[in-house]
N, C-alpha and C positions, 0 to 999 in steps of 0.2 A: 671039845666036840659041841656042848651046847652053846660056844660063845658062835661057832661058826652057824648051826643051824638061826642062832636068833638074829645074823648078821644077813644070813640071807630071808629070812619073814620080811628082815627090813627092806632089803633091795624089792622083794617081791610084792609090797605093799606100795614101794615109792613107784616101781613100774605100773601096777595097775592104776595108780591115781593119774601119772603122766599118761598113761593109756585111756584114760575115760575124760581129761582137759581136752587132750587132741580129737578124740571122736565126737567131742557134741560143740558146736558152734553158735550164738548169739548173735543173728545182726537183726540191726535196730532198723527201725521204720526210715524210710527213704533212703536205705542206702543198698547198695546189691554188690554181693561179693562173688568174683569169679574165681572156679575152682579147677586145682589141675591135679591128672593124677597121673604120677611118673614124668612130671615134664609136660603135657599135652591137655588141652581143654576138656575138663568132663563134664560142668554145669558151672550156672549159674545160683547163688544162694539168694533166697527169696528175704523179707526179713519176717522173724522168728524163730524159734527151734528147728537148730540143723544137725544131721549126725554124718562124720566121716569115717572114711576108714582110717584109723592112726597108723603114721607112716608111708601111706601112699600116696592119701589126698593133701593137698594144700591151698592156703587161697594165696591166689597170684595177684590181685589187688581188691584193693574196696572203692568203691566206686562210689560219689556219692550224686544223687540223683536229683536234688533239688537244681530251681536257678541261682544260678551264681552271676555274679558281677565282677569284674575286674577292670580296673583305672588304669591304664599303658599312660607312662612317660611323655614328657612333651617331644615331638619329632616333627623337625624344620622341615620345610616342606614347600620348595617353587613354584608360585604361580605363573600362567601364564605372560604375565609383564613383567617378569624377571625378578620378584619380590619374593624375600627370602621370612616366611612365617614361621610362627611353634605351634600346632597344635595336639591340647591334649584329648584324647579318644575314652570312653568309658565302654565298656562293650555289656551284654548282659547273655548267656549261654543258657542251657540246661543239655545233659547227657539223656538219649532216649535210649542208645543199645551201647551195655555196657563192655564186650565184646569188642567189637569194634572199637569201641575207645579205649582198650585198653590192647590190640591186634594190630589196629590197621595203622597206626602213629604211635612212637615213642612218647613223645611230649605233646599231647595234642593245645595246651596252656602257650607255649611258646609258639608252636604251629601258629594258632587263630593270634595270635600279638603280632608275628611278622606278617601275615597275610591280612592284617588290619594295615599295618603299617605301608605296605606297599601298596594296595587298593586305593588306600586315601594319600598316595601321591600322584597315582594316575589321577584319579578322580579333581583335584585340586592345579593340576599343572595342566589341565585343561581348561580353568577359569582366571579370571583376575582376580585384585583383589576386592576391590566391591562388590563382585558378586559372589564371590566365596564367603565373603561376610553376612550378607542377604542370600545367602540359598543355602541355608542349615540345612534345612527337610530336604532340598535336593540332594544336596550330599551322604546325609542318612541314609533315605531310602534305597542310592545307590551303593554303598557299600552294605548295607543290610542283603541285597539281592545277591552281591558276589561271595559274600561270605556264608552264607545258606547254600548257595549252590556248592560249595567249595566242603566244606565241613559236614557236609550230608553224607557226603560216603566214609565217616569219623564216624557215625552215632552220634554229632554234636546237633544240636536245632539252634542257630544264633536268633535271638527274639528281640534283641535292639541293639542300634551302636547310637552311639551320641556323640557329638563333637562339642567336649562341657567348654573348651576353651581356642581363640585363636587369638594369637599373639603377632599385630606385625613390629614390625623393627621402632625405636625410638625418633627415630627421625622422619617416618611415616609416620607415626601416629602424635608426632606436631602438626604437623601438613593438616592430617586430620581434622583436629582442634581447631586449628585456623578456619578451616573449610567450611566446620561445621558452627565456628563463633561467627564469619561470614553471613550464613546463610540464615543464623536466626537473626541477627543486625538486620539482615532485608528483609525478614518475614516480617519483624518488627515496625520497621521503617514502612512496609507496605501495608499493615494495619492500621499503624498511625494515618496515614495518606488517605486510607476508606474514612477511619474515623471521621477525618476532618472535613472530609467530602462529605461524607451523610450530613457532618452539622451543620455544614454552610448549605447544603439543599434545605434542610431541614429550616433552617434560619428565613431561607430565601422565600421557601414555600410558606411561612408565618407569618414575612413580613405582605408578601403576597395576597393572602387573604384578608390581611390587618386593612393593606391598602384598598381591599376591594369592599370591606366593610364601611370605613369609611367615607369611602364614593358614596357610596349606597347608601349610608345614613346624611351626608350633605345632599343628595339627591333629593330626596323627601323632603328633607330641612325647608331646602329651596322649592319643594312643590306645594308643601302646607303653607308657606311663606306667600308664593303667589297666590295661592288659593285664598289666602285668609288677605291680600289686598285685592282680588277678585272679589269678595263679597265684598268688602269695604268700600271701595268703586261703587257696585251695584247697588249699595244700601244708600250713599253719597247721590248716585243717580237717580234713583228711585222716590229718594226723599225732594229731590230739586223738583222732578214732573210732576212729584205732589202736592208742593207748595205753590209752584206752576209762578216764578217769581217774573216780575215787569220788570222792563227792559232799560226802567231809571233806576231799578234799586240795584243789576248789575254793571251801570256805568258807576255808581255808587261806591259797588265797591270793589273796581276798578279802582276809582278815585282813592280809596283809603291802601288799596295793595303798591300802587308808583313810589310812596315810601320806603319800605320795605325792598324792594326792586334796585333801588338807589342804595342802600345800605351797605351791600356787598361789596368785602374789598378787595376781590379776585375779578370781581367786572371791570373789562375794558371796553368792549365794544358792546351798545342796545342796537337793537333794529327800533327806531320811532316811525311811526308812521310820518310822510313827507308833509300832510295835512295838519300836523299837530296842533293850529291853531283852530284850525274850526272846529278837529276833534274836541278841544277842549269846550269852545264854544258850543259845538251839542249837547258836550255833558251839561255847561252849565245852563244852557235851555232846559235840561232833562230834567238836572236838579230843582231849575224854579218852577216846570210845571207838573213836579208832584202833587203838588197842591191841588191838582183835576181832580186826582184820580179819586175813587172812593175808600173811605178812610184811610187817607191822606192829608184829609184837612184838619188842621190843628182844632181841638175841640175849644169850648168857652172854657175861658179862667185861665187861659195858657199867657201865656207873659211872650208876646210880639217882638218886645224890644229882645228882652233874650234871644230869642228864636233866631233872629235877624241877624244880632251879634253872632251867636257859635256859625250862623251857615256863612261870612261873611269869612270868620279867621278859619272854618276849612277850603272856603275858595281859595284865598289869601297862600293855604300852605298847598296846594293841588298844584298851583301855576309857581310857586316858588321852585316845587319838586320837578314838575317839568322841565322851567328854566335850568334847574341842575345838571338833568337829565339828557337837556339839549348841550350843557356845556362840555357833559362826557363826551359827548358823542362824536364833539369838532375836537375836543385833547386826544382822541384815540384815530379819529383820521389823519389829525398832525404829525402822532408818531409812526403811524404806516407810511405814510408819504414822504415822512423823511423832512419836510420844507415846512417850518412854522409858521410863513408868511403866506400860507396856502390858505385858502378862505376856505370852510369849513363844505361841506356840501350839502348840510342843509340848511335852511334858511332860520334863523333866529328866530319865535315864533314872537308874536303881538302880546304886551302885558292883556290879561285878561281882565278888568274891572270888577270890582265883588260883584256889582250890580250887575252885570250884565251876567256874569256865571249865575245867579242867582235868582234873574227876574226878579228886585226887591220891586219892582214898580206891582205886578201882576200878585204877589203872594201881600203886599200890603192892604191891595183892592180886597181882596181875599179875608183877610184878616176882620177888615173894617166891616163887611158886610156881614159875615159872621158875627161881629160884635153886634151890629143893629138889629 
C-alpha cells in the first residue's frame, strides 16, 4: 500500500512539473511565437515571459522577425537575342505579421525563390545582352517592385534583390574579350595618334617662334649694322666738308686708287672714260700745279732732286696702270664679241711724259725761286 501511494507522489509531482514547463513560455527578443488553442489561432507571443494554458494552448510556429538574406541558385535565363545566361539572385526579406506568414502560404521561403525566379525571366527576356549586363539597377529596382507587391499580402517586406552574378555562355564571352581587347587596341591607338599630334603641333609651334625670333634678331642685327655704316658715312662726310679738300689732292688720289682697281681678279669689264688721255693729262696738270697753291710749296732745305724723282716714278706708274687698264678693257671686248681681230673700241691712249704729267718745267721755276 505505501509502495503504491509513494508511486503515485511520484506520478503526481512528474505531472505538476510537465504542467508548469507547458504553462510558462520564454521567447527571446526578435522573434514572435504564434499560438493556438484547440487547433485555431488565439495570439500572438510577444518576447519575454509568457504563461499558457497546459494542454490547450500550443505554439504553431516561431517566427523569426529580423532581416534575413538568402542566395537562390544560378537560373538560366533567355534574353532577348536568343542568348542563353546563369544568373545568381541574392534576395534580402524581413517578416512584418507573423500571422500571415505563417496563414496565408505554406512555404513563404520557396514562394519568394520562385517568384524571384520567374520575375527575372520576364524582366531579362525583355533585354539583350549588353544591356542586361549594364542595367543592374534597372533590373533590381524592377524585381524589388514585383516582389513587394507580391509578398505584401505574406507579411513579408522584400528590402533588396541583387543580381551578385550573370554568367553568359563560353563562347560569348570570347567574342567578348575580343571585343573588348578590340576596343582598348583603338582607344590606345587613338591616344597614341593625339599624342603625337600634340607633339608635332607642339614641335611646329617652337620651331615657329625659334624662327620668328631669329628674324627678329637678324632684323636689328642688320638695322644696328646700317645704322652703325650710317653714321660712319656721315662721320666720313662730315670730316671731308671739314677739311673742305682741293680738287688736285682728289685727282691725287684718284691716281694712287687705279692701282688697286686693276688688282681684282674677278674684273672683266671697267668703264674708262673715252678721254683717258687728256683725263690723265689734267691730272697731271693738276699734279704739277700743286705747287700754286698755298702750303703746297715745298719749304727750304727740301731736296728738289728727290721731290722730282718720286713725282716722276708715280707719273711713270699712273700711265703704266692706265695702259693696263686700257689693255683690259679691249681683252674683255674681244671675248664679248667673239672676233680677236676686232679692234678694240676704245682708242689706245698717248704715253704720257713724266714731264708733262708733272709740270717739272713750272714746279722747277718754283723751286729755284724759293731757293733765292
Amino acid at each position: 500500500m505505501e509502495a503504491v501511494i509513494g508511486v503515485l507522489i511520484i506520478v503526481i509531482v512528474v505531472f505538476a512539473i510537465v504542467t508548469l514547463l507547458r504553462s510558462v513560455r520564454i521567447v527571446p527578443q526578435q522573434r514572435m511565437d504564434v499560438v493556438e488553442r484547440l487547433g485555431k489561432y488565439k495570439r500572438t507571443l510577444s518576447p519575454g515571459l509568457n504563461l499558457l494554458v497546459p494542454f490547450v494552448d500550443s505554439v504553431r510556429s516561431k517566427v523569426d522577425m529580423r532581416e534575413q538574406v538568402v542566395s537562390f541558385p544560378p537560373q538560366p535565363v533567355i534574353t532577348s537575342d536568343n542568348l542563353v545566361v546563369s544568373i545568381d539572385t541574392v534576395l534580402y526579406f524581413k517578416v512584418v505579421d507573423p500571422v500571415r506568414a505563417t496563414y496565408e502560404i505554406s512555404n513563404f521561403l520557396q514562394a519568394i525563390e520562385q517568384l524571384t525566379v520567374t520575375t527575372l525571366r520576364n524582366v531579362i527576356g525583355s533585354l539583350d545582352l549588353e544591356r542586361a549586363l549594364t542595367s543592374r539597377e534597372e533590373i533590381n529596382r524592377h524585381l524589388s517592385t514585383v516582389l513587394d507587391e507580391t509578398t505584401g499580402r505574406w507579411g513579408i517586406k522584400v528590402t533588396r534583390v541583387e543580381i551578385k552574378a550573370i554568367e553568359p555562355p563560353p563562347s560569348i564571352r570570347d567574342s567578348m574579350e575580343k571585343q573588348m581587347r578590340a576596343e582598348r587596341e583603338r582607344r590606345a591607338t587613338i591616344l597614341n595618334a593625339e599624342g603625337h599630334k600634340q607633339a608635332q603641333i607642339l614641335t611646329a609651334e617652337g620651331e615657329k617662334q625659334a624662327a620668328v625670333l631669329r628674324a627678329d634678331g637678324d632684323r636689328q642685327s642688320r638695322i644696328l649694322q646700317a645704322e652703325g655704316q650710317a653714321k660712319a658715312i656721315r662721320t666720313v662726310f662730315d670730316a671731308i666738308h671739314t677739311a673742305n679738300p682741293s680738287q688736285k689732292v682728289l685727282a691725287y688720289q684718284y691716281l694712287q686708287a687705279l692701282p688697286q682697281i686693276a688688282n681684282g681678279t674677278a674684273n672683266k669689264v671697267w668703264i674708262v672714260p673715252t678721254e683717258l688721255t687728256k683725263a690723265l693729262e689734267g691730272m697731271g696738270g693738276a699734279l704739277g700745279g700743286l705747287a700754286n697753291m698755298a702750303g703746297d710749296i715745298p719749304k727750304a732745305g727740301v731736296n728738289a732732286a728727290e721731290v722730282n724723282e718720286e713725282a716722276v716714278a708715280a707719273a711713270e706708274a699712273a700711265a703704266a696702270e692706265a695702259q693696263k687698264v686700257n689693255d683690259q678693257v679691249r681683252e674683255a671686248e674681244q671675248q664679248v664679241s667673239g672676233d680677236p681681230d676686232k679692234t678694240a673700241a676704245l682708242p689706245a691712249p698717248e704715253p704720257i711724259p713724266p714731264s708733262a704729267a708733272l709740270g717739272s718745267a713750272d714746279y722747277n721755276g718754283v723751286v729755284d725761286r724759293e731757293r733765292a
